[in-house]
C-alpha positions in Angstrom: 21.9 60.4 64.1 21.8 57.0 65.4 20.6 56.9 69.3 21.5 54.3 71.9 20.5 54.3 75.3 22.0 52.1 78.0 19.7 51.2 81.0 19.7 48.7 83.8 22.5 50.1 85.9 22.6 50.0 89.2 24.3 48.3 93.0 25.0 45.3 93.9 27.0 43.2 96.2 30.4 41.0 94.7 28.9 38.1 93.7 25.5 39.7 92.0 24.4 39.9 89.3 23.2 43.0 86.8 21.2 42.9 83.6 22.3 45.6 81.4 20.2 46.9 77.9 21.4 49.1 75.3 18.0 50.7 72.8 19.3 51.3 69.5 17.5 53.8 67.5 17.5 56.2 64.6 19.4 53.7 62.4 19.5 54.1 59.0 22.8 52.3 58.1 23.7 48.8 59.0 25.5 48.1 62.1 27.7 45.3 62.0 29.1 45.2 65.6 27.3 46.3 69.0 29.7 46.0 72.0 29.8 47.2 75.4 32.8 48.8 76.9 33.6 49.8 80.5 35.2 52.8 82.3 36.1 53.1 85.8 37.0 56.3 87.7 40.6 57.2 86.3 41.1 54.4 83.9 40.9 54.2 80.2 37.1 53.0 78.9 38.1 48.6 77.9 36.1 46.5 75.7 34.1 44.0 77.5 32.5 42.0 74.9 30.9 42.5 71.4 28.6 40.8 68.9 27.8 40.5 65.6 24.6 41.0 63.5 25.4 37.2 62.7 25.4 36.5 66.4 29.1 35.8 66.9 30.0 37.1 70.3 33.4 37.8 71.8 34.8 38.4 75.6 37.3 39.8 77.0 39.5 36.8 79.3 38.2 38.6 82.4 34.1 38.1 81.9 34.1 34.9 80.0 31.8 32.2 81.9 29.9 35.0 83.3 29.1 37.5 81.0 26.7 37.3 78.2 26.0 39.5 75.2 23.0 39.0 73.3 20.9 40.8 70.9 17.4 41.4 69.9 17.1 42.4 65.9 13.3 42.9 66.1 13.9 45.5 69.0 16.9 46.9 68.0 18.8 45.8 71.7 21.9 44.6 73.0 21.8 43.1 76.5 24.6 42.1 79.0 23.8 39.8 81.5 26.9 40.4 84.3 26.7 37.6 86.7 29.3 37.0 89.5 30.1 40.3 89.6 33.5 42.0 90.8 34.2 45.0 93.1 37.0 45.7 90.1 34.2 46.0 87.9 32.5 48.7 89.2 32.7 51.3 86.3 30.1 52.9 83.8 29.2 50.8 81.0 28.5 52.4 77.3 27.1 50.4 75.0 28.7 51.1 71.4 27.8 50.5 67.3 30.1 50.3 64.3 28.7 50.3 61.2 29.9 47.3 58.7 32.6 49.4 57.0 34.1 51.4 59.9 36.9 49.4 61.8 35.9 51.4 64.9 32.9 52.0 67.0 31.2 55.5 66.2 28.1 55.6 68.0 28.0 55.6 71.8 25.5 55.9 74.5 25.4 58.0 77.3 26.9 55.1 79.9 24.8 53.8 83.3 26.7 53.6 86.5 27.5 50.1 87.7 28.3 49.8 91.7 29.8 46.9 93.0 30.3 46.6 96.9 32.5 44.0 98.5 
């Protein structure tokens, strides 16, 4: 069963910034997407951005110009680098995988907690 495991969570102040990391492991089919979707306290978990093995990455309207999803192949990671960050945005971030012939995202991680004070 394919394992991911979010880390880099934490608080921060409106206007900081937060370095999130997703460990993918157990793999044994391809992924084609990693992503990373938020879900803040009585609200329905949103897509925040996603990537492709290629590399192409996509944002939601909100993030774009400070968000950025990147990959490592060698070490089997997705990062999100959240700068500028939001009080709106605090929320618990999962990272997610969808393998190259599912059109949704079946593997999820456990989430980490991000706090953002104004």
């Amino acid at each position: 069963q394919v394992q991911l495991v979010e880390s880099g969570g934490g608080s921060v102040q409106a206007g900081g910034s937060l370095n999130l990391t997703c460990a993918a492991s157990r793999i044994r089919i391809p992924m084609c997407y990693m992503a990373w979707y938020r879900q803040a306290p009585g609200k329905q978990r949103d897509l925040v951005s996603s990537i492709t093995t290629g590399g192409t990455a996509s944002y939601v309207d909100d993030v774009k110009g400070r968000f950025t999803i990147s990959q490592d192949k060698r070490q089997n990671a997705v990062s999100l680098q959240m700068n500028l960050l939001k009080s709106e945005e605090a929320a618990v971030y999962y990272c997610a995988a969808r393998t190259c012939l599912s059109q949704t995202y079946g593997y999820w991680g456990q989430g980490t907690r991000v706090t953002v004070s104004s």
